[in-house]
C-alpha positions as a printed Julia matrix, in Angstrom:
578×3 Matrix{Float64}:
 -22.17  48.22   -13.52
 -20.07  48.59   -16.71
 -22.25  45.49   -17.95
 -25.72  47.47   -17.55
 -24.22  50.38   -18.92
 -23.36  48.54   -21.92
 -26.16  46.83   -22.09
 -28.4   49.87   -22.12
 -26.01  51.58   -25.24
 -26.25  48.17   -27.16
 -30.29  48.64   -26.59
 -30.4   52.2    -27.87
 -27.91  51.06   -30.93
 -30.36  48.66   -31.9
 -33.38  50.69   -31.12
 -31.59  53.57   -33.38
 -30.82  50.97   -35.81
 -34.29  49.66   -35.77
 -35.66  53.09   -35.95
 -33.57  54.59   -38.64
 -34.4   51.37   -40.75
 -37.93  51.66   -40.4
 -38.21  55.34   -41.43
 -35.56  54.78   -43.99
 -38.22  51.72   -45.56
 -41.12  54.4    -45.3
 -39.13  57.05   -46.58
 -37.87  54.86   -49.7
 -42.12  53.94   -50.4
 -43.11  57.93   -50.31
 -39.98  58.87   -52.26
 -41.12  55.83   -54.81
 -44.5   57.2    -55.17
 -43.07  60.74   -55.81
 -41.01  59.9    -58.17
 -44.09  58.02   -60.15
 -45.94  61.63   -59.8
 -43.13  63.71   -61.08
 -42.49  61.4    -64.11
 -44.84  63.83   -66.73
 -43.45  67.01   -64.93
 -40.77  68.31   -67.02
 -43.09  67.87   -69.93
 -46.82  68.96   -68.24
 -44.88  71.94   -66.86
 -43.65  73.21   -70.2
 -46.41  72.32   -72.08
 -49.5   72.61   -69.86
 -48.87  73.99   -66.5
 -52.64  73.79   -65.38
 -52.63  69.94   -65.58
 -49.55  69.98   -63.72
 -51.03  70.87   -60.61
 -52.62  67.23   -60.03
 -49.04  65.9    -60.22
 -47.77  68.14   -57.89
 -50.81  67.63   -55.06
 -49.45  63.86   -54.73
 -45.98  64.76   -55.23
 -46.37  66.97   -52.33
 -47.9   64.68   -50.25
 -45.66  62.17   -50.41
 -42.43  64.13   -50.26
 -43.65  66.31   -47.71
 -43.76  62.54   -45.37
 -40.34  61.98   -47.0
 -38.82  64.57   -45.41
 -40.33  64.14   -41.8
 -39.2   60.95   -41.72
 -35.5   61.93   -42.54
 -34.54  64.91   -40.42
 -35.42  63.72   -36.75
 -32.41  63.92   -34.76
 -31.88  60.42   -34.8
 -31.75  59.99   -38.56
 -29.36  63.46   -38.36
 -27.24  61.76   -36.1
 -26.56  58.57   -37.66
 -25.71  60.48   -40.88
 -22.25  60.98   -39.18
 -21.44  57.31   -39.27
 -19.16  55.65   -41.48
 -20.61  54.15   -44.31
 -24.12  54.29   -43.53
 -24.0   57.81   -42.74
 -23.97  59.3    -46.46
 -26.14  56.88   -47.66
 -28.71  57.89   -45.15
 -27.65  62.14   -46.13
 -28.22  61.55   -49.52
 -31.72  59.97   -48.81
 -32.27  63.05   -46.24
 -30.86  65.63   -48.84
 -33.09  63.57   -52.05
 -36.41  63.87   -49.73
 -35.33  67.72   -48.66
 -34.22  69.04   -52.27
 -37.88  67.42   -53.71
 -40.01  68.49   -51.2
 -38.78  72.16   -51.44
 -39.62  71.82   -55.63
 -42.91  70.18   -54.66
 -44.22  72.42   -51.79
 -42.7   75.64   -52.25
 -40.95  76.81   -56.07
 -43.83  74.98   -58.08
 -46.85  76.44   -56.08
 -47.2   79.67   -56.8
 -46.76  78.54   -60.73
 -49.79  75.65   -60.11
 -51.76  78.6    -58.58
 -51.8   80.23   -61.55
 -51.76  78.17   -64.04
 -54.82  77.24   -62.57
 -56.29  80.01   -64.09
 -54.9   80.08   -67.25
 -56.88  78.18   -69.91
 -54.53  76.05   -72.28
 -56.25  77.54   -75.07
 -55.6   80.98   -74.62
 -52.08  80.22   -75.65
 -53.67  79.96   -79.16
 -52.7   82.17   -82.08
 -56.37  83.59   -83.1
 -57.0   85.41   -86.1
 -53.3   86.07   -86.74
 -52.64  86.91   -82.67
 -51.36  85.41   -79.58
 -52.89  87.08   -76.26
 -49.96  87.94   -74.45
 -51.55  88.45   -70.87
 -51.09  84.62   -69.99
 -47.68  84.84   -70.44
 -47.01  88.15   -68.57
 -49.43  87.09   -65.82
 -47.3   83.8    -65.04
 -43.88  85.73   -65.26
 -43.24  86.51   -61.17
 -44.29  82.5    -60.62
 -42.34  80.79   -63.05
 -39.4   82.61   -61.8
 -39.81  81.43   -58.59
 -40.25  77.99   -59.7
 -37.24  77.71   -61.74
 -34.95  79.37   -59.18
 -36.16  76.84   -56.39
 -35.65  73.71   -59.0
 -32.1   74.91   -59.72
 -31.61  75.26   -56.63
 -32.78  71.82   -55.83
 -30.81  70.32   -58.64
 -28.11  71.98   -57.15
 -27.85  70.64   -53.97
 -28.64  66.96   -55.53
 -25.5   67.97   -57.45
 -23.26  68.78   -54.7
 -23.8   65.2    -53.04
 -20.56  63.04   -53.17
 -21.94  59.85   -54.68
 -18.63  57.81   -54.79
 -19.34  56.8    -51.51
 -23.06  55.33   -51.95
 -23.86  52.48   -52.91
 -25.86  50.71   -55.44
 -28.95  50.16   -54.37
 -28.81  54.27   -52.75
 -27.08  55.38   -55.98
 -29.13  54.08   -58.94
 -32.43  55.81   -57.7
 -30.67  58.65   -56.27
 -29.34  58.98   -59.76
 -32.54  58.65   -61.33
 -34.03  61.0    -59.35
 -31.55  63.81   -59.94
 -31.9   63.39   -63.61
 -35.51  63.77   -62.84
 -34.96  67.11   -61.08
 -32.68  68.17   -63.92
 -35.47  67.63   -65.99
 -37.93  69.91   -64.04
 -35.52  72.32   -63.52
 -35.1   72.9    -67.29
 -38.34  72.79   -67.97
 -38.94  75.39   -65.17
 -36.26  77.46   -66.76
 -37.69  77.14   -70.18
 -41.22  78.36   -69.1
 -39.52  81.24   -67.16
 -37.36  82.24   -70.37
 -40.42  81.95   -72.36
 -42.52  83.56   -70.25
 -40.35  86.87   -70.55
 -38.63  86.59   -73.47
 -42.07  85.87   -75.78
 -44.36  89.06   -75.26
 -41.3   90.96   -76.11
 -40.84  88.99   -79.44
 -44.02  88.98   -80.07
 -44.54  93.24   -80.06
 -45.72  93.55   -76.12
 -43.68  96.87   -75.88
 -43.52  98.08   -79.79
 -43.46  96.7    -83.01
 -40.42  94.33   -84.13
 -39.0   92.65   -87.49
 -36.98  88.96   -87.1
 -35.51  87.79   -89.53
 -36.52  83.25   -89.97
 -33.86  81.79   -92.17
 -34.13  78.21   -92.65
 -31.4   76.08   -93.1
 -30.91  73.2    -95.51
 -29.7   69.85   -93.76
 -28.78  68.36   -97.27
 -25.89  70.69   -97.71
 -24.63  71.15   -93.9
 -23.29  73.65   -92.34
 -21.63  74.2    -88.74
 -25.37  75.5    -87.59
 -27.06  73.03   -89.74
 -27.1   73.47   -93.17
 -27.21  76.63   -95.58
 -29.55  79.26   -95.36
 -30.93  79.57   -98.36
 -34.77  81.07   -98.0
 -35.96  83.53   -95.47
 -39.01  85.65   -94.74
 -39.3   88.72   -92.7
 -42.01  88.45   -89.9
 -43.38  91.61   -88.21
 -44.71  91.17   -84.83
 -46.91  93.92   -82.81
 -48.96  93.27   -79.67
 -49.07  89.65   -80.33
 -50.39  89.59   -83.95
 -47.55  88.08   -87.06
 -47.5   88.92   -90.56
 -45.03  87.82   -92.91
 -43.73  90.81   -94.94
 -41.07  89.7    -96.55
 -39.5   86.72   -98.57
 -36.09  86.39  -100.19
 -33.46  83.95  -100.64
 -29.7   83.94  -100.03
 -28.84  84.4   -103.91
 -31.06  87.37  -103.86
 -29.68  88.99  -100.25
 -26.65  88.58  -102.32
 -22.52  88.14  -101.4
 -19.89  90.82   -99.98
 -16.0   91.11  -101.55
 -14.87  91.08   -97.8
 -16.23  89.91   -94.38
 -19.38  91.66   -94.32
 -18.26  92.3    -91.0
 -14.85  92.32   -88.88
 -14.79  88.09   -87.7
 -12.79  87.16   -85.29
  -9.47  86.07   -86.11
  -9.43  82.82   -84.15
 -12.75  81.71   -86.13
 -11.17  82.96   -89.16
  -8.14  80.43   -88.94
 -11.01  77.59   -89.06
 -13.66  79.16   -91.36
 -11.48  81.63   -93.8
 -13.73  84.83   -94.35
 -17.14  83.12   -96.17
 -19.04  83.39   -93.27
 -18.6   87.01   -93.72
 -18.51  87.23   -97.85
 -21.58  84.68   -98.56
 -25.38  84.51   -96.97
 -25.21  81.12   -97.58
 -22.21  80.64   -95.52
 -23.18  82.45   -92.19
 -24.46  79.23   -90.48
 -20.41  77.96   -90.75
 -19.92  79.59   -88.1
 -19.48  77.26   -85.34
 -21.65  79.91   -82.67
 -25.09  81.45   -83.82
 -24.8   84.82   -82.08
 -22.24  85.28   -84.29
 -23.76  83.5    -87.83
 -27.0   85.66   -86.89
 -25.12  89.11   -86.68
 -23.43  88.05   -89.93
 -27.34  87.36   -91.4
 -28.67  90.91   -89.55
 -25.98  92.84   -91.66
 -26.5   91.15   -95.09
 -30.44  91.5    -94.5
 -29.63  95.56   -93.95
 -27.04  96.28   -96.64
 -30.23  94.88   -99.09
 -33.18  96.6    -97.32
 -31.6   99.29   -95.42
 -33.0   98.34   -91.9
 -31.71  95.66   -89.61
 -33.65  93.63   -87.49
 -34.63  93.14   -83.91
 -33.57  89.48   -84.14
 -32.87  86.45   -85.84
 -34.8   83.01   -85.87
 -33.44  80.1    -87.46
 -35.41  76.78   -88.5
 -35.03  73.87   -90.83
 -37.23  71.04   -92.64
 -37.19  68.95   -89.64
 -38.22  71.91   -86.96
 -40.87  72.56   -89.67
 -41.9   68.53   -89.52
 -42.38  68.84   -86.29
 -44.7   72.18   -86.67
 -46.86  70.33   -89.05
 -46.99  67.85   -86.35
 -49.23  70.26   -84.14
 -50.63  72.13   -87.03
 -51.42  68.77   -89.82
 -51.06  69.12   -93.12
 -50.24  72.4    -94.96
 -51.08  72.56   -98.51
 -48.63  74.48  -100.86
 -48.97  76.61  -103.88
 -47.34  73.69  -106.36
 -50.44  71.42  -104.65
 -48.16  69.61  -103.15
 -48.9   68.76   -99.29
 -46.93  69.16   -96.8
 -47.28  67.24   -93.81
 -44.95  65.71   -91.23
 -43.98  62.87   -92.68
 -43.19  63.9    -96.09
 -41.63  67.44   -95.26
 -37.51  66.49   -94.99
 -37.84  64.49   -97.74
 -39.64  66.78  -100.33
 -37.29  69.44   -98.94
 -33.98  68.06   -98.91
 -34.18  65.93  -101.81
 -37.14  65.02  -104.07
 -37.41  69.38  -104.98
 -33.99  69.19  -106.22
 -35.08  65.92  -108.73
 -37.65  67.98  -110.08
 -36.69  71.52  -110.43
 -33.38  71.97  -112.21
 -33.01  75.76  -111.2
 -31.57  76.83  -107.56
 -34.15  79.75  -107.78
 -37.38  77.54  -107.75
 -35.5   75.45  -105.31
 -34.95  78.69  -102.7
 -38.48  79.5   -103.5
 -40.2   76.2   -102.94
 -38.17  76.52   -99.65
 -39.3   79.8    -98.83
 -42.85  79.06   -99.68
 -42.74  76.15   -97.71
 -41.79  78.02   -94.23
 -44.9   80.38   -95.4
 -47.68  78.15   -95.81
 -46.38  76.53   -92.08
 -46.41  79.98   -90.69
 -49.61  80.89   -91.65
 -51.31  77.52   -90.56
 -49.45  78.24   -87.19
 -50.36  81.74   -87.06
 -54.09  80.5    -87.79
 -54.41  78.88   -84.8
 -54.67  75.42   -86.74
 -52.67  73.75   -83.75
 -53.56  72.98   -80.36
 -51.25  74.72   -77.82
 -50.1   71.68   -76.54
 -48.84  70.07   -79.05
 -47.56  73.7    -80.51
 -45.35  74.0    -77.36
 -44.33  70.55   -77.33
 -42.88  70.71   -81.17
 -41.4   74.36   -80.25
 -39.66  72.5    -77.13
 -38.46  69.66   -78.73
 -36.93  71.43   -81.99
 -35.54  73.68   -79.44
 -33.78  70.63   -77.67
 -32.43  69.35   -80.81
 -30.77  72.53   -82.08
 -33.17  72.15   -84.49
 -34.62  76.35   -83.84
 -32.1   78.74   -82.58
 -32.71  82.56   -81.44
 -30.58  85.53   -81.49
 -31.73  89.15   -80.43
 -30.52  92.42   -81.14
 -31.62  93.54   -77.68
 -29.3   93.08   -75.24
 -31.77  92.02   -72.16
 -33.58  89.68   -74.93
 -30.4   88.09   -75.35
 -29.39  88.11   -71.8
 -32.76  85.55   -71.06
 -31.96  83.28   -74.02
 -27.58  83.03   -72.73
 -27.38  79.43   -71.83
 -30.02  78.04   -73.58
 -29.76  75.38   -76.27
 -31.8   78.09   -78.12
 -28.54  80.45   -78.02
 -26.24  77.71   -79.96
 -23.52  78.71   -78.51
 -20.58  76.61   -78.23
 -20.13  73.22   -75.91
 -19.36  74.5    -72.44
 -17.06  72.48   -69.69
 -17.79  72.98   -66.3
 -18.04  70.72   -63.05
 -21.35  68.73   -63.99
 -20.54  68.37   -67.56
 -17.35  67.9    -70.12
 -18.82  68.47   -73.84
 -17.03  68.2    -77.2
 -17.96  69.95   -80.11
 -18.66  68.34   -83.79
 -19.52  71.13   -86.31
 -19.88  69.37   -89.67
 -19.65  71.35   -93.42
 -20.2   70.84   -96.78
 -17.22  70.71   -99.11
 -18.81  69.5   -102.14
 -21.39  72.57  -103.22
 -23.86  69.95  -103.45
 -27.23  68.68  -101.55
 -25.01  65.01  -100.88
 -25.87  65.56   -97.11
 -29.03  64.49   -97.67
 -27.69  60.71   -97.7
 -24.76  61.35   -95.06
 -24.59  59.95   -91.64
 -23.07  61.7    -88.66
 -22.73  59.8    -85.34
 -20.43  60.79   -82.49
 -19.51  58.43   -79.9
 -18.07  59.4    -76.45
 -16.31  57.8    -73.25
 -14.73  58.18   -70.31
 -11.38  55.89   -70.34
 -10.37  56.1    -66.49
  -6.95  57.01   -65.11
  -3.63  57.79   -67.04
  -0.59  56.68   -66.14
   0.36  60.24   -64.6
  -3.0   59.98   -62.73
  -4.9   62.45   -65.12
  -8.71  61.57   -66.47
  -8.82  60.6    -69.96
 -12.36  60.85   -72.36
 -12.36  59.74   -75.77
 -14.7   61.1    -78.76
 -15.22  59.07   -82.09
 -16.51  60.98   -84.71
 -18.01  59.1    -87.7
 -19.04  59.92   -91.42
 -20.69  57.64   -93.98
 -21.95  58.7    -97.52
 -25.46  56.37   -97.82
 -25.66  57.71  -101.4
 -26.39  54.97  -104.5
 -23.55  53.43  -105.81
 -24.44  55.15  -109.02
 -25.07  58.57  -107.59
 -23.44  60.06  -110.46
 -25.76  58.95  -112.98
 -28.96  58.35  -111.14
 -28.99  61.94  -108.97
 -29.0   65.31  -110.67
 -26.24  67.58  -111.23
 -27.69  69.74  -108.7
 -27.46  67.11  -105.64
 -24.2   65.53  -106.49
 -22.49  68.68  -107.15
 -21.2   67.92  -110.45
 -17.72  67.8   -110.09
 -17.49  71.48  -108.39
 -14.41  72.12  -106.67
 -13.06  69.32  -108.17
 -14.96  66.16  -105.71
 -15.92  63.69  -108.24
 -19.9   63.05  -108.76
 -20.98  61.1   -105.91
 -18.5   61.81  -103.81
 -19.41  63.91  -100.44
 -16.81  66.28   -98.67
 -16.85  67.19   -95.09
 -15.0   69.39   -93.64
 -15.79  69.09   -89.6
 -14.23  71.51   -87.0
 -13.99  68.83   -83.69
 -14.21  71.09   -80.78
 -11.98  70.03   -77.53
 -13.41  70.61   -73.88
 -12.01  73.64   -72.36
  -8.81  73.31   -70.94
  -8.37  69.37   -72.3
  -5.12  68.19   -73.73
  -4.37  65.94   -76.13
  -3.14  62.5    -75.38
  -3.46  60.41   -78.64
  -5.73  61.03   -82.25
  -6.12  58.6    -85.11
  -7.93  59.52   -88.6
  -8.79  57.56   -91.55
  -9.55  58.29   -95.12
  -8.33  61.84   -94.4
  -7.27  64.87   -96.96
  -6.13  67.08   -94.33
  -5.88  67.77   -90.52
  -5.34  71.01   -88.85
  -5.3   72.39   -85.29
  -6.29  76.05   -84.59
  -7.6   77.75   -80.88
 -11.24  79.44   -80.97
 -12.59  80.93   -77.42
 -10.19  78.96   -74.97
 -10.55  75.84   -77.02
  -8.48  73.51   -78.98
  -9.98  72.89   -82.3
  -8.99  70.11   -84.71
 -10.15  70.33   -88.45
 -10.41  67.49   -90.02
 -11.26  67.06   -94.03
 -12.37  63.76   -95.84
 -13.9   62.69   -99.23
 -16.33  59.45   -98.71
 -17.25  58.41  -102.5
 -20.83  56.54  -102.34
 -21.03  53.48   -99.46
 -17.68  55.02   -97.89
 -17.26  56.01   -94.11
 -14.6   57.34   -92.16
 -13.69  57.97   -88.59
 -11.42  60.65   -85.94
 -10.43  59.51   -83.01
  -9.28  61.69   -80.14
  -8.71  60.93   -76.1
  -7.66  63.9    -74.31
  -6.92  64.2    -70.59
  -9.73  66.03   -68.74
 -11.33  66.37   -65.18
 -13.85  63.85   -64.72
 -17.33  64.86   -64.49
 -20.82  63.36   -64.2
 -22.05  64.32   -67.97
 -19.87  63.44   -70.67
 -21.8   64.96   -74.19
 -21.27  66.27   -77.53
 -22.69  69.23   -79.4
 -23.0   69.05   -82.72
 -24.18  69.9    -86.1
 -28.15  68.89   -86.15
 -28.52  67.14   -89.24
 -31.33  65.0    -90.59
 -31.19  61.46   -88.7
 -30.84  60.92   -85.23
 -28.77  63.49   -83.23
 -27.77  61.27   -80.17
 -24.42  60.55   -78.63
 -23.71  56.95   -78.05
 -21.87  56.94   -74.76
 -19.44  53.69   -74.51
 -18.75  54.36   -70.65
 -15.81  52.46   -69.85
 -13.76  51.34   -73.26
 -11.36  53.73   -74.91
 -10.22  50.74   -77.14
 -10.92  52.74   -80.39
  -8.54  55.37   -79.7
């Protein structure tokens, strides 16, 4: 008897088996194909929401067969079993968390998108038709609470335990979902946040400065042209131009900073336009701007916009070409360079330079304004300057500002939490020169495993090279090389970078080279290290930090956008440096 009965359980263990590995195989194909459909979401959603509902029709199908054939009782049982059992629950919860995205938080948003025309997005004559935006608000709300939600849950699986052929596309598929989830968020934000900007419920004045990458700041670079733009049930005008010589300086902090950022900064961000964007957090650089802008023209602003030559490349991108009052043309390819450098080889007075600047970020905004660029590609250059730090936002209204908190479009500092540890690398120009221009920032990060005392170690590398020509004191202009101000020979560039700790890390070991000083200081919960080098043409130097911090999934630096390549090379496994 005990032979049958065994028996019969080794049948049903092998049927389960069978079973479960059959609809695990089917699961896998539909879950394959889904992910092939979902590839162009993050980027159709954000940037053209009606031809995102083809995607999602076969990404629905196939997750929707997904998740039937993980969550029969036999699949929910076997999840309970050692080692197969979370590999099988995070299939389940993959197949569960996309098919919820798919079927449910991106349909209403498909529905109506898919009766929005692309085109109405459009500036015409001088005006954006706000209705699409307003009309999509309720939807995309939906849609990026159910992707965060999603991402969420992705989140929450343990992955230690999976292995590699369950992890890599599991992996791959979360970052997916991360990707649709920000998107989702970013079409939400915009959806609210834009009619307001743009005058939906009374006129409003922002404030654009544009930052200069050749002479960086914490922000960027310094802020030396601006224009006033007036915005009124949807239409623009620019009403006002001015640059940060003409807004003009204060004795003392314009207004009260805050005495942690003053033990980094000193008081110029509050005593010089030009040094607002040092400032390591734009809320704060922005306020700084507002008051300066008022003390001049007696009102202040309902918000501030910040750009620089490479946001504006990537406007002229979607717009083309852009032809200036010096004849010269601007276009996407030329626009950093004629900007950051070849302006200040022909025009020997910082005036012309502010206004060439100034008239620069004109002639885009009126091609933009115009209508000259297809929505699409608009959005997509608005998106990916966005990304890059490259165009940040601050609002004087509190509920404005409340939409854009969390956003890379906030530029606030690096935040720690459980999915993510972030330095930050805020970069600034010592030399009172346009030497940036030719300067080369790269950051480098790692995770170095297990102290001795059990604690998680990551490591940051932060490097600086000058790129200038050997005989950058002869062959550049007073004007780039600085001329010996502040005493930094010709040539020579000076950084001054404020290296941002995670929140709550702790310093285990630091190395610089080719330093003048080093100095520690606490801003907002976090350990800041200051470090100050001179790099004469061809030089480089590097700081090296490992600190002991909790392990997370995301290990990522945010820093100072400057003119090259912003990325973070992540080593993974060697702390060798440090």
């Amino acid at each position: 008897m005990f032979a049958v009965v065994l028996g019969a359980v080794l049948v049903l263990v092998v049927a389960g088996a069978a079973w479960v590995g059959i609809r695990a195989w089917l699961a896998q194909s539909h879950l394959n194909e889904a992910q092939q459909s979902a590839a162009e979401l993050p980027n159709l959603v954000s940037t053209d929401p009606a031809a995102a509902a083809t995607a999602v029709d076969a990404l629905s199908e196939d997750t929707s067969a997904a998740r039937e054939l993980t969550s029969d009782v036999i699949w929910r049982t076997a999840e309970s079993l050692p080692w197969i059992g979370p590999q099988l629950h995070a299939v389940s919860v993959l197949a569960r968390s996309i098919d919820d995205v798919a079927s449910d938080a991106l349909g209403p948003l498909i529905d109506v998108a898919g009766t929005i025309d692309l085109d109405s997005f459009a500036p015409r004559d001088g005006a954006i038709d706000l209705s699409p935006f307003i009309e999509m608000q309720d939807a995309a709300a939906v849609a990026a609470d159910g992707t965060r939600q999603a991402a969420a849950s992705l989140a929450a699986v343990d992955r230690t335990a999976l292995v590699g052929a369950v992890r890599s596309p599991f992996d791959e598929a979360s970052s997916l979902l991360d990707g649709v989830a920000v998107a989702t968020e970013s079409l939400a934000n915009a959806s609210v946040l834009l009619p307001r900007m743009l005058g939906a419920d009374g006129p409003r004045d922002y404030l654009v400065i544009v930052q200069n990458n050749a002479e960086w700041r914490s922000l960027g670079g310094n802020p030396g042209a601006m224009v006033l733009i007036h915005t009124e049930n949807g239409a623009m005008t620019l009403t006002e131009q001015d640059t940060a010589s003409g807004v003009g300086s204060s004795s003392d902090p314009i207004l009260p900073i805050d005495d942690e950022l003053m033990s980094i900064t000193g008081a110029s961000p509050g005593m010089w336009f030009q040094n607002v964007t040092q400032a390591t957090d734009f809320a704060t650089a922005a306020q700084l701007a507002n008051e300066f802008w008022a003390r001049k023209y007696g009102t202040p602003v309902d918000g501030v916009i910040s750009i620089d030559p490479i946001a504006l490349s990537y406007l002229l991108s979607a717009t083309g070409p852009v032809t200036l009052q010096t004849g010269d043309v601007l276009d996407e390819a030329n626009a950093a360079q004629l900007l950051l450098n070849e302006v200040y080889l022909r025009y020997a007075d910082n005036e012309q330079h502010d206004a060439f600047f100034a008239g620069s970020a004109a002639a885009v905004f009126d091609s933009v304004s115009s209508g000259a660029a297809q929505p699409g590609p608009l959005l997509e250059a608005l998106a990916r300057a966005g990304e890059e730090h490259h165009l940040l936002i601050w609002s004087a209204h509190s509920d404005d500002q409340a939409v854009l908190d969390g956003t890379t479009l906030q530029g606030g500092l690096p935040v720690t939490d459980a999915s993510a540890t972030r330095f930050g690398v805020y970069v600034n120009d010592g030399t009172g020169s346009k030497m940036d221009y030719y300067a080369r920032l790269n950051t480098t990060v790692g995770w170095c495993g297990a102290l001795a005392d059990g604690r998680d170690a990551a490591a940051l590398r932060v490097t600086i090279k000058n790129d200038a020509p050997v005989d950058a004191e002869t062959s550049l202009s007073p004007y780039i090389h600085g001329d010996g101000i502040f005493g930094v020979p010709p040539g020579t560039a000076r950084t001054v970078a404020y290296i941002y700790l995670p929140k709550g890390a702790m310093v285990v070991s630091s190395h610089a080279s080719g330093s003048r000083t080093i100095d520690t200081a606490t801003h907002a919960g976090r350990d800041v290290i200051s470090w100050s080098v001179d790099l004469p043409p061809g030089g480089s130097a590097s700081f090296d930090v490992v600190v002991a911090t909790a392990a997370t999934p995301i290990l990522d630096v945010v820093r100072t956008p400057t003119l090259y390549a912003n990325e973070t090379e992540d080593i993974s496994i060697s702390c060798e440096f440090a």
